[in-house]
N, C-alpha and C positions, 0 to 999 in steps of 0.2 A: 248271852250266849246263843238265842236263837232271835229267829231274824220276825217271828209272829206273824198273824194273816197280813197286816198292811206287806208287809216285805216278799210274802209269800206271794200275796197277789202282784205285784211286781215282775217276780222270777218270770211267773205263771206266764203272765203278758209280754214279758221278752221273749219265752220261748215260745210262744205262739205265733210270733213274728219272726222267729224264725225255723219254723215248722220245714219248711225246705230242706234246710240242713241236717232235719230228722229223717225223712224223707227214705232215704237208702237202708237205715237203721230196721226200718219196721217192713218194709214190702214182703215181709215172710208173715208179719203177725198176725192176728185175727184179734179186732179189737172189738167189746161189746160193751154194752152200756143194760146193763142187768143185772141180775142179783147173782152173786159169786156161786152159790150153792148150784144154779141152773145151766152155768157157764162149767163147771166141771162136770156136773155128768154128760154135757154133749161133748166130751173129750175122752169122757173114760175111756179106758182100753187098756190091758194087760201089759202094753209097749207102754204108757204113758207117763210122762213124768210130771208129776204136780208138786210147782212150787208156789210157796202160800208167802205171803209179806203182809200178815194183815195188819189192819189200823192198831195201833198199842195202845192199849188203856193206860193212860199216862195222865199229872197233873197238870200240862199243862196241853191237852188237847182240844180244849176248847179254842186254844190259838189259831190249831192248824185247822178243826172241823168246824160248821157252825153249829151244831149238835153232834149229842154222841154218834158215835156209829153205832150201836145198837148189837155190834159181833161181838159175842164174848171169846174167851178160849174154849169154855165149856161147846160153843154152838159152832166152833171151827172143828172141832173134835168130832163132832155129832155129823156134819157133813163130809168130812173125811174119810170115815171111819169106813164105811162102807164101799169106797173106791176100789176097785182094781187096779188099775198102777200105784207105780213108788210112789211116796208124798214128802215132801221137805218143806216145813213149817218155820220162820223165820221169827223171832219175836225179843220185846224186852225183858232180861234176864231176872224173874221175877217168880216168886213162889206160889201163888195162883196158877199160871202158866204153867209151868211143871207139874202140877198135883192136875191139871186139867188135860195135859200131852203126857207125857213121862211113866215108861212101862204097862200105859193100856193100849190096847187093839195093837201090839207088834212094835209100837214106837218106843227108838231108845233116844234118849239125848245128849247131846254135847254143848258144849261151853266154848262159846269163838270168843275169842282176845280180837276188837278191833279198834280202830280210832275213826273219829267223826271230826270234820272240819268245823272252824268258827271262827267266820271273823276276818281278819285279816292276816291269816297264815298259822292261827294257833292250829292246837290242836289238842282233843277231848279225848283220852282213852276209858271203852268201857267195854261190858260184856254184852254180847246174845247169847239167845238159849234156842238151838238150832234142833228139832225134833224130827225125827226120819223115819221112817216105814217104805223096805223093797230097795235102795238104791240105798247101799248104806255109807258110811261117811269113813273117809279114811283119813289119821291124823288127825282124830279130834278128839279135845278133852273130854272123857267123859264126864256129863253131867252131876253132879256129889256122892 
């Protein structure tokens, strides 16, 4: 069902060749290459909206990283927390994650129903667990 680093590096290398066709996508972005915690407070501000998609502690991410990544929920939570803008935290629907986001510092959560691709047209339905603080979510399950 998942395609591993050899596949990944693959993707990786097509789409760097065809980086042009990204091109129009990003000309608004600001991309940086630093530690995520240092990258949001040079954005803070009361207008700001932070969305988070961090790496999932999952079994099989040694696939996709070649070391952990070293973020917990607990240390996404820790650098959030203090922000001034909204924040929308995206993650695998997992009860770590909740006991680490879910009714501290303002944050409530919800439960997305989505599907992930595999393969050659199947498809995998499963949950995230979508945490929000300031910009709050409308039509979404709440969390248990």
């Amino acid at each position: 069902l998942h395609r591993g680093k050899v596949e990944g590096d693959r993707v990786y290398t097509r789409k760097l060749q065809r980086l042009g066709e990204y091109e129009h996508r990003l000309r608004h972005a600001h991309l940086h290459r630093r530690d995520f915690r240092e990258v949001l407070r040079m954005y803070d501000s009361p207008e700001t909206w932070h969305f988070l998609d961090p790496p999932w502690e999952v079994k099989s991410a040694d696939r996709y990283y070649e070391s952990r990544t070293g973020v917990t929920p607990e240390d996404v939570f820790r650098a959030v927390h203090p922000l001034r803008g909204a924040v929308w935290v995206i993650y695998n629907e997992d009860d770590a994650v909740a006991h680490a986001l879910c009714g501290r510092g303002g944050f409530r959560c919800y439960r997305l129903h989505t599907h992930r691709t595999c393969g050659r047209g199947g498809r995998v339905a499963y949950n995230k667990l979508l945490a929000v603080r300031g910009a709050e979510g409308r039509r979404l399950t709440k969390w248990r």
